[in-house]
N, C-alpha and C positions, 0 to 999 in steps of 0.2 A: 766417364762416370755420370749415370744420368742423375738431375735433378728434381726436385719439387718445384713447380710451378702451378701458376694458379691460369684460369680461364674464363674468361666474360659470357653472359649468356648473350651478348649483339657481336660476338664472334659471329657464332652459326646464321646470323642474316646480313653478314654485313656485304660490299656488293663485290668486295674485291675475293671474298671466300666463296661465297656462292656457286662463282663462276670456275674452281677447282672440280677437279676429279674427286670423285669423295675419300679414297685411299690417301690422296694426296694431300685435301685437307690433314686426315688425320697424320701423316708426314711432317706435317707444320708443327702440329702441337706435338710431336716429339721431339722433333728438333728444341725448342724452346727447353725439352730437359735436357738438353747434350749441351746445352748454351752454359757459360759460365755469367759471372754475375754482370758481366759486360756486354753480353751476350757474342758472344764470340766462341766459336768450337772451331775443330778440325771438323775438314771433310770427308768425311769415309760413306758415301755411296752403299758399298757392300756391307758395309759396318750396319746402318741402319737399317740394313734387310733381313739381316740377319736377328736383329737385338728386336725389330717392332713387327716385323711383317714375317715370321716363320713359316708362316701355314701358308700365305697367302699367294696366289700365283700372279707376280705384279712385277713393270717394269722398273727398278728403283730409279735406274737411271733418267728416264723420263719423267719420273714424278720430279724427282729434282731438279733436272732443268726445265719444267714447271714452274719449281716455286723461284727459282732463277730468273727465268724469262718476264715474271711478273715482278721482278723488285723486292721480293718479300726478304728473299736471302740474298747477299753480295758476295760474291767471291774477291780474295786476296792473296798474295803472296802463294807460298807454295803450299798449298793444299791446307788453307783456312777458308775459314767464312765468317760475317756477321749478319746479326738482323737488325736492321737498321732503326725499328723503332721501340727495339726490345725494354729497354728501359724508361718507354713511356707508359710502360702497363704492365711492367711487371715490379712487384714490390720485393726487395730481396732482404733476405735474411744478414742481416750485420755479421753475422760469423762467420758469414761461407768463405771460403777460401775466395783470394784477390784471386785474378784472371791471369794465371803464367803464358798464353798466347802472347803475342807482339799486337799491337795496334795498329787497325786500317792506317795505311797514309792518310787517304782521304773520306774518312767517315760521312758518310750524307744524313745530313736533318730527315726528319721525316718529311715525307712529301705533302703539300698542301698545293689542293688543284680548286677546282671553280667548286666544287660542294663540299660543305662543313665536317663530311663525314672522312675526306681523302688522309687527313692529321693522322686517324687514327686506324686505318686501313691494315696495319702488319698484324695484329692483333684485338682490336676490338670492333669495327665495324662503326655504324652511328650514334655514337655516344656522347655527351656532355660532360659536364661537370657531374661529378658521382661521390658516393663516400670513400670511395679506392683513390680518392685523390687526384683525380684527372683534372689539367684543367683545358677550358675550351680552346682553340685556336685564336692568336692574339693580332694577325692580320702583318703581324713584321716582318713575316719569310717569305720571299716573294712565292708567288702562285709557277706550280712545274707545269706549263700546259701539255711540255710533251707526254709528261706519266699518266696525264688526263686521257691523250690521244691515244698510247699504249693500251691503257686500262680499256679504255672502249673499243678497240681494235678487234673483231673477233676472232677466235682460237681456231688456226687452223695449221697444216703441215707450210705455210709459207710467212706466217708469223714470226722472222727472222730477224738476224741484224740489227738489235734494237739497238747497239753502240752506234751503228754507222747511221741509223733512220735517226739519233736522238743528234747525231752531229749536225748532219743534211738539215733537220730542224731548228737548229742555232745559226749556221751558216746563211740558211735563206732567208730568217725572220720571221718564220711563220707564226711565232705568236700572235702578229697583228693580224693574222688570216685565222686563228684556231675557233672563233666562232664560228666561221662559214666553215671548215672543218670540221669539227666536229657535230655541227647539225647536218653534213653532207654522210657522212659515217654512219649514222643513228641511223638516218634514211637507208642507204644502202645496205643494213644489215639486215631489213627487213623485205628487201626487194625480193623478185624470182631470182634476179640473176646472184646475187651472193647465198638464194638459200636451195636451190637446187642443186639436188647429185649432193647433200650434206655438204655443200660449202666448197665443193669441188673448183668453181670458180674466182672463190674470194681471190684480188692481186695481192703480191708480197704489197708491205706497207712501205719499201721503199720506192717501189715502183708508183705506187699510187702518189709518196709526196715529189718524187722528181717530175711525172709526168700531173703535179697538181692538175689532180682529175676532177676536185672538187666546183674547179671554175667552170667545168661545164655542165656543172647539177642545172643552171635557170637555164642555157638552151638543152633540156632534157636528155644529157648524157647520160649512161646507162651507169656508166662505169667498169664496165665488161670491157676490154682493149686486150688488144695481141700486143707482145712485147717484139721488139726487132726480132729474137729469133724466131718470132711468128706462130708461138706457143699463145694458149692463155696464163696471166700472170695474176 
């Protein structure tokens, strides 16, 4: 049953929407009406293609794992999902029907990375304190550097694995590297070699943190490597 919901106008500039398909954006904000007051639905793929996109000749399936791949929707149990920071921006009507879905095990805060804007990322983009009731980011939740790392990573068919790249990234500590990381990223997205052929040569992101490629950005590593099987990665 879809719902009423409301939308920000620092939606449409914020940095994490931007960087969506524009179908896909609008994806997002329908989900948010399949969402209950918890924000929780089932997942129906087809369902959604059929109910928002009729005419439209669009992959559903990719757009969703899209909005998946970015964090925006978490998948659970058998055939749900939540947004995870649905109920910091959206205001619900006291009558609506309680949420008959089950509840994530493990529900995630919203994410807070190195800029003020990351809080509010599922839903409104750079915003503050408003008359909607938001309030600012309070500094008590520790900083995600890897959603940081994710977030800036660019979109290409080798953008995989983010469970086993966000593990790799706990396991080896890179936190205390994600500065030199992420300024080595930023650079490399604007080099030849990640923007030629459309990006044909970005490496998957797990390749790039096992093989920390970043520590040869000051002797003028490219970042371009062949992987053992002697492929570009």
């Amino acid at each position: 049953m879809a719902r009423i919901r409301t939308i920000k106008p620092e939606f449409f500039s914020s940095e994490d929407i931007v960087g969506l398909a524009p179908l896909t954006r609008l994806l997002y904000i329908a989900i948010w009406c399949e969402a209950d007051k918890e924000g929780r639905l089932v997942w129906k793929p087809l369902t959604f293609k059929f109910r928002y996109f009729p005419a439209d000749d669009c992959d559903i399936k990719a757009m969703c794992a899209e909005l998946v791949d970015r964090g925006l929707i978490e998948l659970y149990g058998e055939g749900y999902a939540f947004i995870p920071t649905f109920k910091a921006h959206q205001h619900i009507n006291p009558r609506e029907t309680p949420s008959q879905l089950p509840e994530p095990k493990t529900t995630r805060q919203a994410r807070v990375g190195t800029r003020q804007a990351r809080s509010n990322h599922a839903q409104g983009g750079r915003e503050g304190k408003g008359r909607e009731g938001d309030t600012p980011e309070t500094g008590e939740k520790p900083q995600d550097l890897f959603a940081e790392f994710w977030t800036e990573w660019p979109a290409s068919e080798r953008k995989q694995a983010k469970g086993k790249c966000e593990e790799a990234w706990g396991k080896s500590g890179f936190d205390k590297h994600a500065e030199s990381i992420m300024a080595h990223v930023k650079q490399m997205k604007t080099s030849e070699s990640w923007t030629k052929k459309g990006g044909e040569f970005i490496p998957a992101p797990m390749v790039y943190l096992n093989q920390r490629r970043w520590e040869g950005a000051e002797s003028g590593a490219s970042g371009l490597q062949t992987s053992s099987l002697g492929h570009y990665v």
